[in-house]
DSSP file (Angstrom, degrees, kcal/mol; ACC not computed):
  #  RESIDUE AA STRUCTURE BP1 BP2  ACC     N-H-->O    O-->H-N    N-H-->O    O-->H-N    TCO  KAPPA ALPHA  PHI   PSI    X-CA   Y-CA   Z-CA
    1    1 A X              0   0    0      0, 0.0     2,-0.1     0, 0.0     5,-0.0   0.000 360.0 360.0 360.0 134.1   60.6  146.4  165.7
    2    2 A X     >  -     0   0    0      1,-0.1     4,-0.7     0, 0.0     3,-0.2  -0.335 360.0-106.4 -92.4 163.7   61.4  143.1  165.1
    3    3 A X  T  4 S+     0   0    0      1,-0.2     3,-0.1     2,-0.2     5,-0.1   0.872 111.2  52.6 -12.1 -70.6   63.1  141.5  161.4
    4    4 A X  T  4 S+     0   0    0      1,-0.2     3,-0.4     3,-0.1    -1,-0.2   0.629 105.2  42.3 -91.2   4.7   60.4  140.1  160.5
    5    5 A X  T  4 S+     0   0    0      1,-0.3     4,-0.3    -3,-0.2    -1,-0.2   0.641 110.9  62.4-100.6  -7.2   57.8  142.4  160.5
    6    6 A X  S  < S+     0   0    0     -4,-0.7    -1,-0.3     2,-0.2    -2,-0.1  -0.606 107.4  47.1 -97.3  34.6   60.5  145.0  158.9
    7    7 A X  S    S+     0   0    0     -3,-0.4    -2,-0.2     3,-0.1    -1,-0.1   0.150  99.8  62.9 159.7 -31.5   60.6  142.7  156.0
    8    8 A X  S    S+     0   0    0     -4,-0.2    -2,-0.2     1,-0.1    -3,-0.1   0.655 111.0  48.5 -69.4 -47.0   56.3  142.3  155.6
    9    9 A X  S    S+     0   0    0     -4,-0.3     2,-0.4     2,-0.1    -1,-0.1   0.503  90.5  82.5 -98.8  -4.9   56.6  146.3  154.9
   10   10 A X  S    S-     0   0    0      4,-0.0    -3,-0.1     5,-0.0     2,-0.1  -0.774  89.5-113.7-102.9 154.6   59.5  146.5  152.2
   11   11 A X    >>  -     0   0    0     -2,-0.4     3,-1.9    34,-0.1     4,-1.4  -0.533  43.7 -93.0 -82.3 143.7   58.0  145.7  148.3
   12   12 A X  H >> S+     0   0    0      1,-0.3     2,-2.3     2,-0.2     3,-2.1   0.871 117.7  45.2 -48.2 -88.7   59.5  142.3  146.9
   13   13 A X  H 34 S+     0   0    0      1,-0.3    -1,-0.3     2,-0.2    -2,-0.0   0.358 111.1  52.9 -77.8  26.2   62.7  143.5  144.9
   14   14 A X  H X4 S+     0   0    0     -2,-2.3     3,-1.8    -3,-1.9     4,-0.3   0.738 107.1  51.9 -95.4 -47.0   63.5  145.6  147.4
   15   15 A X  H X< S+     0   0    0     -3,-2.1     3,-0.6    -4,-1.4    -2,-0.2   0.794 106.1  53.4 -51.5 -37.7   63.3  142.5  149.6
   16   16 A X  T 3< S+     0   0    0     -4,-0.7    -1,-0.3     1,-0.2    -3,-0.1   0.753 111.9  47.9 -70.3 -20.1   65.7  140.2  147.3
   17   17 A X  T <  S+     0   0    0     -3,-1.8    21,-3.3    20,-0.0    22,-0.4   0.268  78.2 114.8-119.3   4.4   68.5  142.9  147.4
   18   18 A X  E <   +A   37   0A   0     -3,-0.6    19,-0.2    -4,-0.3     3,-0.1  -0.387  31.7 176.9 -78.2 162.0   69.1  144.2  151.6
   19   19 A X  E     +     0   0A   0     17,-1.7     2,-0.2     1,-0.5    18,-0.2   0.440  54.5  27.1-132.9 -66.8   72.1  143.3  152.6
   20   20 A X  E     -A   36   0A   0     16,-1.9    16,-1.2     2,-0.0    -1,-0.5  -0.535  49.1-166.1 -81.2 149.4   72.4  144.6  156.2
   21   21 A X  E     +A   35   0A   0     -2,-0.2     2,-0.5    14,-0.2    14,-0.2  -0.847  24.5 166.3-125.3  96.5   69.9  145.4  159.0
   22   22 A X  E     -A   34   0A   0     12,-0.7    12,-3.4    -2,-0.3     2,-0.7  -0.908  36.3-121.8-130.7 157.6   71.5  147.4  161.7
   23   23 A X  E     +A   33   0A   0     -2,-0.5    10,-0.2    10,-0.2     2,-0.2  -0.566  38.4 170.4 -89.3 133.5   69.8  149.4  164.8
   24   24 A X  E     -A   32   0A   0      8,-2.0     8,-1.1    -2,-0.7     2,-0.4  -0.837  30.9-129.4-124.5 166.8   70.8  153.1  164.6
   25   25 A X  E     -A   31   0A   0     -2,-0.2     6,-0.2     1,-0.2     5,-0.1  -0.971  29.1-121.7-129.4 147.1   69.3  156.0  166.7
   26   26 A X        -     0   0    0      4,-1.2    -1,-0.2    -2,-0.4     6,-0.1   0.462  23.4-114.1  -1.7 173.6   68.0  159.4  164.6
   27   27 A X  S    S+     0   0    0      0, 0.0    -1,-0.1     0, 0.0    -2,-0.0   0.167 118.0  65.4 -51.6 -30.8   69.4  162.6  165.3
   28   28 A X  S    S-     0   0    0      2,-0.1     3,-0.1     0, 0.0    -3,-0.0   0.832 124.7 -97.5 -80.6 -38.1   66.1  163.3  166.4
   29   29 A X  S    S+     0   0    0      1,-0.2     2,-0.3     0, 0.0     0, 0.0  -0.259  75.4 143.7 134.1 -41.6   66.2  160.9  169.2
   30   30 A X        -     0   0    0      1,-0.1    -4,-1.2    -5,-0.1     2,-0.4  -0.204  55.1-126.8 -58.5 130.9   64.5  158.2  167.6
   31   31 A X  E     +A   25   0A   0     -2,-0.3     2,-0.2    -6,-0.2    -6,-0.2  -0.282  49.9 156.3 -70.5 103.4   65.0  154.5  167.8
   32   32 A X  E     -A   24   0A   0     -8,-1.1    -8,-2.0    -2,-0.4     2,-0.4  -0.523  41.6-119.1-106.3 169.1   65.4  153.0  163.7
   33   33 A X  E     -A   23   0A   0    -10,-0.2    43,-1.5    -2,-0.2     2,-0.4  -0.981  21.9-150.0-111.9 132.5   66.6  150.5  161.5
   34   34 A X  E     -AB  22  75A   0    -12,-3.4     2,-1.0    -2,-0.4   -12,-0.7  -0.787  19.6-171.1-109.9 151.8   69.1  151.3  158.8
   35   35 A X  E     -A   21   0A   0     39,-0.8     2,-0.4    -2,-0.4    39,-0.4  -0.790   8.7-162.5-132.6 124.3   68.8  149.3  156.0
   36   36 A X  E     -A   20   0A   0    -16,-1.2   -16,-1.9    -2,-1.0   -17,-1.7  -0.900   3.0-160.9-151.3 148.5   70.9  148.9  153.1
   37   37 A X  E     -A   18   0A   0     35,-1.0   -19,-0.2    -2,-0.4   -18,-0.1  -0.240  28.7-123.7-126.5 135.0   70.6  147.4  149.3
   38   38 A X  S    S+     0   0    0    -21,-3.3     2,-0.3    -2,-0.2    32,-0.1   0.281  97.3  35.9 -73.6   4.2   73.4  146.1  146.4
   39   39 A X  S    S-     0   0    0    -22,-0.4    33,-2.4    33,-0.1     2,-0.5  -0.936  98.6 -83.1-146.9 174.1   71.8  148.6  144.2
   40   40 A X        -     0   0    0     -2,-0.3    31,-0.1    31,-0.2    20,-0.0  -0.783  46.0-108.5 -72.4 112.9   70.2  151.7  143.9
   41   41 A X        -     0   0    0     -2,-0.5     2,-0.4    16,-0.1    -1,-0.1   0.110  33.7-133.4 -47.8 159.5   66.3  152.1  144.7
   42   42 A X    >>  -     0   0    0      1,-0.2     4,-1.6    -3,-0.1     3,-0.5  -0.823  25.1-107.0-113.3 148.7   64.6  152.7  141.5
   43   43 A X  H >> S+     0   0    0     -2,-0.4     3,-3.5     1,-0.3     4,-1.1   0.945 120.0  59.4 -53.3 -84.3   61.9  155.9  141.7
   44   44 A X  H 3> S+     0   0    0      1,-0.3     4,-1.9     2,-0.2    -1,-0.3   0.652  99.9  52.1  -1.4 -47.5   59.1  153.2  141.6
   45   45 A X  H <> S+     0   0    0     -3,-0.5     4,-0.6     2,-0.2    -1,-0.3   0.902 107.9  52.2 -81.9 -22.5   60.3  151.7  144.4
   46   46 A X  H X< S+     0   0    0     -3,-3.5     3,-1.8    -4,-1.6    -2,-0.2   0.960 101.4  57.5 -42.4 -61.6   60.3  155.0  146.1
   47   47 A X  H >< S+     0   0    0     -4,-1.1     3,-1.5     1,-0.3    -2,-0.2   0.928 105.0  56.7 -40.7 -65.0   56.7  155.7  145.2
   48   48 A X  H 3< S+     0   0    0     -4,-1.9    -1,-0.3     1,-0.3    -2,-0.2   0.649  98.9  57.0 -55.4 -11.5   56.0  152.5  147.0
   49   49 A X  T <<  +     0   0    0     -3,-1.8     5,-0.3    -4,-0.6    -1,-0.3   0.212  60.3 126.9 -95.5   5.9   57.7  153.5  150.3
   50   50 A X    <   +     0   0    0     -3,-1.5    -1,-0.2     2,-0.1    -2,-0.1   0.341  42.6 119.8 -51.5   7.6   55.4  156.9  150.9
   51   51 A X  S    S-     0   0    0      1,-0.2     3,-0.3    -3,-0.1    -2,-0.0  -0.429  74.8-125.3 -69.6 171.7   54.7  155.3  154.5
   52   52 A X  S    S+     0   0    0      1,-0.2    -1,-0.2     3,-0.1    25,-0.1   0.261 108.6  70.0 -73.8   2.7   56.0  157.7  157.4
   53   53 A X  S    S+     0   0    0     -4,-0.2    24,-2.1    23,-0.1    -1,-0.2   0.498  81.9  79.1-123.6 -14.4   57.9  155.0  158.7
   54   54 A X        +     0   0    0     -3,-0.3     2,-0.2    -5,-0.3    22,-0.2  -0.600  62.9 176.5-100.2 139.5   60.4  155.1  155.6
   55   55 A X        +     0   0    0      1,-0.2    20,-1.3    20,-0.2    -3,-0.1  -0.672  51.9  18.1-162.3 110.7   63.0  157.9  156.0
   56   56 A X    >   +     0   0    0     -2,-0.2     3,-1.1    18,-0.2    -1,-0.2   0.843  62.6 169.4  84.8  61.8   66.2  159.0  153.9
   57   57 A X  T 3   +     0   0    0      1,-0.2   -16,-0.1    -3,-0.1    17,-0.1   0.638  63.6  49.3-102.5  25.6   64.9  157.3  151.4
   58   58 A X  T 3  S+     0   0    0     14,-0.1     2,-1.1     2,-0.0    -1,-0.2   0.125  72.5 137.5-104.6  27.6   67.7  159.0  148.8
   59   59 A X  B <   -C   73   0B   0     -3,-1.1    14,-1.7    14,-0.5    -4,-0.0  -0.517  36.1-171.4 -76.7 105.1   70.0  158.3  150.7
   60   60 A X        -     0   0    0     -2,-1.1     2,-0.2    12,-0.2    12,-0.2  -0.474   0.4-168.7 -81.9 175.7   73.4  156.7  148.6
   61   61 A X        +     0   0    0     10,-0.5    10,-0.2     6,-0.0     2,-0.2  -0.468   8.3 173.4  -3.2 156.8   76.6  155.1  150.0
   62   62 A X        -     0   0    0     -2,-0.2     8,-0.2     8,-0.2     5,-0.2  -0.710  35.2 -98.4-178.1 168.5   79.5  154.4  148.4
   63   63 A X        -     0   0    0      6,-1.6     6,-0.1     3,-0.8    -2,-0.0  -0.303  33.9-129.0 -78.9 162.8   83.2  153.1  149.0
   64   64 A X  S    S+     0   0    0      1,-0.2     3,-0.3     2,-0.1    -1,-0.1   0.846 104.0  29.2 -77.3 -40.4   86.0  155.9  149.1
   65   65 A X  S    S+     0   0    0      1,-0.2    -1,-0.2     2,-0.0     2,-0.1   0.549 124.3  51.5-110.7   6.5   88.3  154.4  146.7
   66   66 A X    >   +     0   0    0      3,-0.2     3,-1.4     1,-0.0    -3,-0.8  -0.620  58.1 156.4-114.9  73.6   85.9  152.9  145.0
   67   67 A X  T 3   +     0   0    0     -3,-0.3    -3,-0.1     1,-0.3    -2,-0.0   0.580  68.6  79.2 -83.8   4.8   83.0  155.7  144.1
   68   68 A X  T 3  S+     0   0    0      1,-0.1     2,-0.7    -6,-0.0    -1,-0.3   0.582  81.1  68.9 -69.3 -15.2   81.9  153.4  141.1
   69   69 A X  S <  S-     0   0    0     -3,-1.4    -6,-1.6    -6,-0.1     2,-0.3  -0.982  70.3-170.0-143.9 117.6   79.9  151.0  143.4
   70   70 A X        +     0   0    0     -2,-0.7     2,-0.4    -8,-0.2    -8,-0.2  -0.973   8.7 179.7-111.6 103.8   76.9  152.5  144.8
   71   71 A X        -     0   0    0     -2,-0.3     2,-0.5   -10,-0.2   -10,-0.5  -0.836  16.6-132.4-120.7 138.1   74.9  151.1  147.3
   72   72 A X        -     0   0    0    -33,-2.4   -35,-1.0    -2,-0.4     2,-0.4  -0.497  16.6-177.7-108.3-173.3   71.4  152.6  149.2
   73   73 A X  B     +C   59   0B   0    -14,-1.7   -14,-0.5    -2,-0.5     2,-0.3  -1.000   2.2 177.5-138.9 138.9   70.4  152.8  152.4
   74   74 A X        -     0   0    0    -39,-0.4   -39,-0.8    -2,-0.4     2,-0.4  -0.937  25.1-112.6-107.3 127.5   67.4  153.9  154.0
   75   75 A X  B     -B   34   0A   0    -20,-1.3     2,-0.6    -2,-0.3   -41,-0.2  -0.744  16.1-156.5 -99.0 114.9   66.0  154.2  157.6
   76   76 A X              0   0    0    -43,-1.5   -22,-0.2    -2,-0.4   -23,-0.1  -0.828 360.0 360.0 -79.0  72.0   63.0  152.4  159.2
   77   77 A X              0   0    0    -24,-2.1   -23,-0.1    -2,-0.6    -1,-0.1   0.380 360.0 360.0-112.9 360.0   61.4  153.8  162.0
């Protein structure tokens, strides 16, 4: 899946706030996108993301010595 068509599917403030794109593969075997945000998805933005194609999408980050700064990440399949 290319950038820009991975970018067509995410809701505008989600779109203002990625920071990284990187290609990851599943545990399952499948071929993804990880994606990850300067903030935390808001439930609302969840709700918009019910496609199948959306996956971990509570998935948090956050720095080791710094657990104050929270970032999320989600997978794009």
């Amino acid at each position: 899946m290319s950038i820009t068509k991975l970018i067509e599917l995410l809701p505008d403030s989600v779109k203002c706030d990625t920071v990284d794109f990187k290609d990851v593969r599943l545990m399952d075997g499948r071929s993804a996108i990880r994606v990850t945000i300067d903030r935390l998805l808001t439930q609302e933005e969840k709700d918009k993301m019910t496609s199948k194609r959306f996956v971990g999408l509570d998935c948090v980050g956050f720095y080791k010595y710094a657990p104050e700064i929270r970032k999320s990440y989600f997978y794009v399949v």
